[in-house]
N, C-alpha and C positions, 0 to 999 in steps of 0.2 A: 188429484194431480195438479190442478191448478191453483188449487191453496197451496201446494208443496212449492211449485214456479215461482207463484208470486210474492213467498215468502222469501226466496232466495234472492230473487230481485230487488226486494227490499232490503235485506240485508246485503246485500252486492253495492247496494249502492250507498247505505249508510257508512259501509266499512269502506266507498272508497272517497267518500264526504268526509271519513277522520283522517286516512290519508293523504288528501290533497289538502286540509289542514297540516298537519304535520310536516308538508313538504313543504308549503307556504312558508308554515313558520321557523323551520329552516332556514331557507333562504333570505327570510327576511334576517335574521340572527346573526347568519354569515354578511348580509348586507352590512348592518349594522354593526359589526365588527370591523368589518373590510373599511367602514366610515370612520370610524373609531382612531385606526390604524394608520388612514389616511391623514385625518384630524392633526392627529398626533405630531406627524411628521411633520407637515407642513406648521405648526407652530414651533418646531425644534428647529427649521429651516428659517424661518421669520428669523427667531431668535438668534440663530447664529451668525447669519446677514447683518441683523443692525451690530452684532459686536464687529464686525469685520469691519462694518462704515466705520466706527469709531478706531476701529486699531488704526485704517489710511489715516483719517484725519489728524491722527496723531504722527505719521509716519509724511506726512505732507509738510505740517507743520516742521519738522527733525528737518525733511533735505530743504526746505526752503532757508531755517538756519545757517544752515552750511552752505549752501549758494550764497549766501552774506560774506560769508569769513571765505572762500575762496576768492572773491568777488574783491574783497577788500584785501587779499594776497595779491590781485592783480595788480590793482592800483597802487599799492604802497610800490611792489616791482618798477611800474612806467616811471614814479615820481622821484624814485632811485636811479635807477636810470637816467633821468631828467638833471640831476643834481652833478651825475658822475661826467655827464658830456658833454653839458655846459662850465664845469670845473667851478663847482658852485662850494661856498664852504658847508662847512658842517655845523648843524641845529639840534636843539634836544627834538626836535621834532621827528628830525631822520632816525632816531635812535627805536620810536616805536614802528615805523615806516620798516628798517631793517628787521624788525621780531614779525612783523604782518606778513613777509614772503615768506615764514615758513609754518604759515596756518597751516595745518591738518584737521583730521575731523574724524570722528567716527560715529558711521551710523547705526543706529542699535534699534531695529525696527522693534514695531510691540506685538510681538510672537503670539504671544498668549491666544485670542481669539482662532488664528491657524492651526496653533499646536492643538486646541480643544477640536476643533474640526477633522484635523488627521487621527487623534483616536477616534470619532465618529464613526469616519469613515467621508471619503468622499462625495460617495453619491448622497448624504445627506441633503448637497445641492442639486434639485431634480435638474435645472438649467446645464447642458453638458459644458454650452459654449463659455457659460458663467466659469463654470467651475473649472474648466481646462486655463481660462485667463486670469483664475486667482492662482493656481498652482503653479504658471508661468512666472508671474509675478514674485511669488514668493521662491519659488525654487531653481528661477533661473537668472531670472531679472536682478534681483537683489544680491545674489553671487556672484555678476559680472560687476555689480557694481562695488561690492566691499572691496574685490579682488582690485580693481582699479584704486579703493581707496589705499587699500595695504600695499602697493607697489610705490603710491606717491606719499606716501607716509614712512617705507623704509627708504627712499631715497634723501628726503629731510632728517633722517637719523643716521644717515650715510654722514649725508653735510656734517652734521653735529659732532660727529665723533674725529674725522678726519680732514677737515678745514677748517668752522667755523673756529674751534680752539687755538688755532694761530692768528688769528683777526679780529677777536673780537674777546672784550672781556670774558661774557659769558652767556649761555646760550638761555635764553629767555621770553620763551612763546607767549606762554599761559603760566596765570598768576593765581594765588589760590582762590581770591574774592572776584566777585563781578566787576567789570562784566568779561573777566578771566582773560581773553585773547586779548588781553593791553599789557602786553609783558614789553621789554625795552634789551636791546642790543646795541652796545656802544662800541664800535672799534678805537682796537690801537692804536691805528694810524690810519686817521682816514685819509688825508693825503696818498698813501701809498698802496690804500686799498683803492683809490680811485684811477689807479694806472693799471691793478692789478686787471689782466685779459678774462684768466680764470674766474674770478668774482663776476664778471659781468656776465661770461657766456653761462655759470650759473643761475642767475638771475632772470636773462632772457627762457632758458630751457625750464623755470619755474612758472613764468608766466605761460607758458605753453601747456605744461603742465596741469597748474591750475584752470585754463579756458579748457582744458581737454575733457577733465574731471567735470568741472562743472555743466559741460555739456549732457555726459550721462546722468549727474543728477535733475537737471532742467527736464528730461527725458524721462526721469522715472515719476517726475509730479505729475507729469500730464497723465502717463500709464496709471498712475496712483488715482488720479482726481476722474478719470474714466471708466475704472474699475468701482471706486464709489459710486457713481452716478448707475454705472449697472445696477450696480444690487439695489439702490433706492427703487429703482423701476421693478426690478424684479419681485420685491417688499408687497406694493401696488398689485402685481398682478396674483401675486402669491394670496393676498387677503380679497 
């Protein structure tokens, strides 16, 4: 009877010695999986962070451009202005000065790295607050701001169509070589465009215009160069 006990006790415990191996190595398995899976993600996140720093820095670069050319819409406007209310004559200078208030611009961000993100999926970026201020960015930020640009844009094609053609040879923004926005606007008569009311209250309502726009853009480089500097940190914490 006691060889039968102590056989079974032996065997009870050998079989639960392969057992708690077996579960062991289970778990470890699923461990290392779960690590695996973890791994994984977190280098698809790395990698889709640094494309995104580089899409901003090319999309900083873009509205910093166009803060130029609206910038220099402003001032060609004052120096027109300057010219019309002091009854100053006419220069070939004023003629590029007249094509510079009707810079426009179009920003054309660089989608690409978002687009690859949005098939991902979102939560590829584990940071919530990250990820809710790139989708901000891109999907609300950037719409307020085209939308402003496409209103000050069809207003200069306004101009174009149904005043500038009585005043001015021809309408001449952007040219096809660099550095492009040096196109030239000569009027008919400048004398009589320089009494004209309409032409001025034009020109003041474009500088308005232009600083209004340029403000949203000034507004989205800092969002843009902030939203960078997130993910940089985040890169850091991520590795």
């Amino acid at each position: 009877m006691k060889k039968i006990i102590f056989h079974f006790k032996e065997n009870w415990i050998r079989h639960g010695f392969e057992t708690l191996v077996v579960v062991v190595g289970v778990i470890i398995a699923f461990g290392l999986n779960d690590w695996n899976e973890s791994s994984k993600a977190r280098i698809a996140e790395i990698g889709i962070l640094n494309e995104l720093i580089s899409s901003l820095e090319a999309d900083s670069s873009a509205l910093s451009i166009n803060i130029a050319f609206h910038n220099q819409a402003i001032k060609s406007s004052e120096i027109i202005l300057t010219v019309l209310d002091s009854k100053g004559a006419f220069n070939d200078s004023l003629s590029r000065h007249f094509a510079s208030i009707n810079n426009y611009t179009t920003f054309a961000s660089a989608l690409g790295p978002y687009e690859s993100l949005k098939s991902m999926g979102f939560e590829t970026i584990s940071n919530k607050s990250l990820r809710l201020e790139i989708i901000s960015l891109y999907d609300q930020q950037y719409m307020i701001l085209k939308n402003n640009e496409r209103i000050l844009t069809e207003d200069i094609q306004e101009l174009k169509r149904h005043y500038y053609q009585d005043h001015f040879e021809e309408f001449q923004v952007i040219i096809p070589d660099p550095p492009y926005y040096a196109g030239k606007m000569v009027p008919n008569n400048f004398n009589e465009l320089m009494l004209n009311k309409s032409f001025r209250y034009f020109v003041r309502t474009l500088i308005n215009d232009h600083a209004s726009f340029n403000l949203l853009n000034k507004m989205n480089v800092e969002r843009v160069n902030e939203l960078k500097r997130k993910c940089q940190e985040e890169i850091i914490r991520l590795k």
